[in-house]
N, C-alpha and C positions, 0 to 999 in steps of 0.2 A: 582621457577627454572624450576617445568616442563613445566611451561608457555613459557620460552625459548626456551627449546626444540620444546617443539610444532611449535613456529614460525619457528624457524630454518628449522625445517621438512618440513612444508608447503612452504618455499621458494624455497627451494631448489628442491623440485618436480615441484612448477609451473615455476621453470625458465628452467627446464631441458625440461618443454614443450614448453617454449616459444621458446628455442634456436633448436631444433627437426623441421626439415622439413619432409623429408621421414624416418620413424621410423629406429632404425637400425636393423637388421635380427638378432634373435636368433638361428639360424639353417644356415645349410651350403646354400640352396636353398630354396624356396617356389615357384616352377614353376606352373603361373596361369592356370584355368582351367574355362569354361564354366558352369561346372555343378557347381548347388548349393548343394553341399556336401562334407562334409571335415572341415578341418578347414578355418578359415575366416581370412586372415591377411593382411593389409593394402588395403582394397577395395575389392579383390579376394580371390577366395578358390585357397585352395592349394592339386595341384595334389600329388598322395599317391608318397612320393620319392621312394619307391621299381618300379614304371612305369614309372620314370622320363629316357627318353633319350638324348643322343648328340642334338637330332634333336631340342629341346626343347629349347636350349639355340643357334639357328642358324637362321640365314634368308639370303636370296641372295637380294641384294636392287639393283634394276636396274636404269639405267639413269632417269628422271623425264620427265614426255612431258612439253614441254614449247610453244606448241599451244595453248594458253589457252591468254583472255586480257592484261595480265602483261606481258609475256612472260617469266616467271620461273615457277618451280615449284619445294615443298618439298616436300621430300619424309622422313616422321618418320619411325622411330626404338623405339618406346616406347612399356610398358607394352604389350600395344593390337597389337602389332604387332609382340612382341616377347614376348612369355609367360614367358620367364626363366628370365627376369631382374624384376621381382615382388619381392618387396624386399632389393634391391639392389641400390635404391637409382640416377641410372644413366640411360641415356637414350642419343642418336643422331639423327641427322638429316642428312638427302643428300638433298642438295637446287642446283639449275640448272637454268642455266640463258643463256636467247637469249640473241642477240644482245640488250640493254638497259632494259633487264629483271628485274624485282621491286619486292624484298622482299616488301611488304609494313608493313607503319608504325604498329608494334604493341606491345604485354607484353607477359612474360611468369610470370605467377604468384605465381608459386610454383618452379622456377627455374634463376639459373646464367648461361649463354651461354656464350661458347667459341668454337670462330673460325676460321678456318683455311683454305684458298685456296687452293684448288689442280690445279685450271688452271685459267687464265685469270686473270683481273683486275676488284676490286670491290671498291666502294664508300659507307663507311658504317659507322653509327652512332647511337647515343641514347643521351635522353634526360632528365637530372636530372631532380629531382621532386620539387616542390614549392618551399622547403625547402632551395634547392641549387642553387635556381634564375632560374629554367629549365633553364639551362646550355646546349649548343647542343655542345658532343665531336665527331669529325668526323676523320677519316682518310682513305687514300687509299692503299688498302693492292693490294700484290700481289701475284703469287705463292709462296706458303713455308711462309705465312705470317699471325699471329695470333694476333685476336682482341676478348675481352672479354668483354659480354655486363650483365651489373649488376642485379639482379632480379629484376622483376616486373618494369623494366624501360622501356621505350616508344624506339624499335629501328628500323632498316631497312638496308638494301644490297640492293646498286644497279647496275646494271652490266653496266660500262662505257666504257668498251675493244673494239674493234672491233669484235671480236669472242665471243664464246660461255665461259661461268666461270662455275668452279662447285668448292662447299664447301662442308667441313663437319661441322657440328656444334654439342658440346659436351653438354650435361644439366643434371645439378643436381638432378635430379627428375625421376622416371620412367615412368611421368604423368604429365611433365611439366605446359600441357594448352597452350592454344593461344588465346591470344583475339587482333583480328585485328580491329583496332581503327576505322574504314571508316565504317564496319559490324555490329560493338558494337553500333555504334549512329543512323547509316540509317536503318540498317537493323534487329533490335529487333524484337523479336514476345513476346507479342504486340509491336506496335510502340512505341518509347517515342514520349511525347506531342511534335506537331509541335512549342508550346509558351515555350516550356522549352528549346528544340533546337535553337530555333531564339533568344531568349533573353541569351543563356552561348555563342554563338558564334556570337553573334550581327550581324545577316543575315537577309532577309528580309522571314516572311511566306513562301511567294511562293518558295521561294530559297532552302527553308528548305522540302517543300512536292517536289518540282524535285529531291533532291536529293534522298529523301525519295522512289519515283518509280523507281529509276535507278537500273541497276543489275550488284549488288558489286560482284566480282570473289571473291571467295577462302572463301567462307562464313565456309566450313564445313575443 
């Protein structure tokens, strides 16, 4: 019988971690800090809360430049950019789009994103994973218009308006990640093999070392 127990106990801890993305907070805040001192919780020390202020759980996000190859640009509100959501499980985005501005294809790996136009017209999708036929779901949102793209799935916004689009984008995580698909294959440090390249996407060598010199935007 204690045999049971015992299992039982073990299940039930490892599925409480399996189903756990960003731990939940045992205290009211844990606003992050730079120095290595204090307590350690989820990645970060935590600033002493008797020196925790207003200003800690604030940030002013401005427009995004969208001079840049793509012509958009995001602007995060995670952990590192606001100390005070350590902890807390959630984070945002401001994404800015010229005329045909291109979130491009990528994942967040520790988060679900949901999002919402504030202006303009956007063309936007993701792409289920093996298992669901990689399925491409797309639609075109507009102002006041909310699309939600599932964890760790393959997605993009692309600005098809005549003017300029701005989003907000919501995620699960305080440290979502981003790994954008074009950066992830050409542009690794070290390289991946140019024969591992060429033979998963059946391209020819040289096709695979040009893409390989070219200079992907939005690597960092």
């Amino acid at each position: 019988m204690k045999a049971v127990y015992l299992l039982v106990a073990i299940l039930a801890f490892t599925s409480s971690l399996v189903s756990a993305y960003d731990p939940s907070p045992l205290q009211d805040f844990c606003v992050a800090i730079k120095e290595q001192d204090g307590v350690f919780v989820n990645g970060k020390f935590c600033k002493d809360p008797k020196a925790v202020k207003a200003e800690d759980f604030f940030l002013h996000v401005e427009p995004g430049n969208t001079d840049n190859p793509l012509n958009a640009q995001v602007t995060p509100v995670a952990v590192d950019q606001l100390p005070g959501l350590n902890t807390l499980g959630i984070s945002l985005a401001r994404i800015d789009f010229a005329p045909k501005g291109l979130n491009p294809p990528h994942t967040h790996p520790r988060a679900t994103e949901i999002l919402i136009v504030l202006e303009g017209t956007l063309y936007v999708g993701f792409v289920s994973s093996n298992q669901d036929g990689n399925h491409l779901f797309t639609k075109v949102l507009n102002k006041g218009d909310v699309f939600v793209f599932p964890i760790g799935l393959v997605h993009f916004q692309l600005n098809i308006g005549y003017g300029n689009a701005v989003a907000i984008a919501g995620l699960s995580s305080q440290n979502p990640g981003t790994v954008i698909v074009a950066n992830a294959l050409f542009k690794a440090v070290p390289p991946i093999s140019v024969e591992v390249l060429a033979r998963a996407l059946q391209l020819d060598n040289k096709v695979i070392e040009d893409l390989q010199r070219r200079s992907w935007y939005g690597k960092d």
